[in-house]
N, C-alpha and C positions, 0 to 999 in steps of 0.2 A: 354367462357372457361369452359371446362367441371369439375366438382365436385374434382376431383383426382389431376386436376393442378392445379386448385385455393387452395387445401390442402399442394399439395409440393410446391407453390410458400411462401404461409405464413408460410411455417417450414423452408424452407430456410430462411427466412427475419429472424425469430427467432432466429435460429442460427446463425447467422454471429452476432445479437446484440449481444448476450450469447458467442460469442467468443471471442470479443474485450473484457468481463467484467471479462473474467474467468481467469486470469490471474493477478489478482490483489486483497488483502487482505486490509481491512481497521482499521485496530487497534486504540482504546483510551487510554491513560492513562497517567498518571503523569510523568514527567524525572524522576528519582530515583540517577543515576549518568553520569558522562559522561566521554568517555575515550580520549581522542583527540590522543594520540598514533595509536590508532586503526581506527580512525574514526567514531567510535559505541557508543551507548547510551545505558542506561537501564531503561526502562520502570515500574511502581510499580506492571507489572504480574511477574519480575524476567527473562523477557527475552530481550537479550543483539539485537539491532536492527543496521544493517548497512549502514555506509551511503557509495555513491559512492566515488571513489577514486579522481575524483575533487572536491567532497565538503569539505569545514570545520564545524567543528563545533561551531564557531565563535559565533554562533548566539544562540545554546541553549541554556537553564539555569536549573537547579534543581527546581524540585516544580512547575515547568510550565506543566498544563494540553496541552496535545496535540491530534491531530490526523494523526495517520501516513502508507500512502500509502505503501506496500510492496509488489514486483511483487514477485508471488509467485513461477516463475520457478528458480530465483536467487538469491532470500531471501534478495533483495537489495532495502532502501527506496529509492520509486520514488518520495514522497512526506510529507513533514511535515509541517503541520500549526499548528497555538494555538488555542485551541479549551478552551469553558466554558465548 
């Protein structure tokens, strides 16, 4: 394989990894409150995080450190666990 394909084959492979990841934000931080009206939480950076319209928030609590996935074209958590 000549120089130039074996260069666009590995930037292709590059980007498609860099595509699945670039859509997605990983934030830390503390619950601060939580609104179950809304289905959204707040974080101790002061910004208010949402969750989707089947989840509850059943399961958060205040004062629990966490880490929380948000895709970043819909500003929606795809994921929250408790983090130390």
């Amino acid at each position: 394989m000549s120089k130039i394909k074996m260069l666009i084959a590995t930037a292709s492979v590059a980007l498609f990894a860099l595509a699945g990841s670039a859509y997605a934000a990983i934030v830390q931080g503390t619950i601060k409150s939580i609104d179950p009206d809304t289905k959204s939480f707040t974080l101790d950076d002061g910004k208010i995080y949402q969750l989707p319209a089947e989840s509850t928030v059943d399961k958060l609590q205040v004062g629990i450190k966490v880490a929380v996935t948000v895709d970043d074209k819909t500003g929606i958590v795809t994921s929250i666990v408790k983090s130390s």
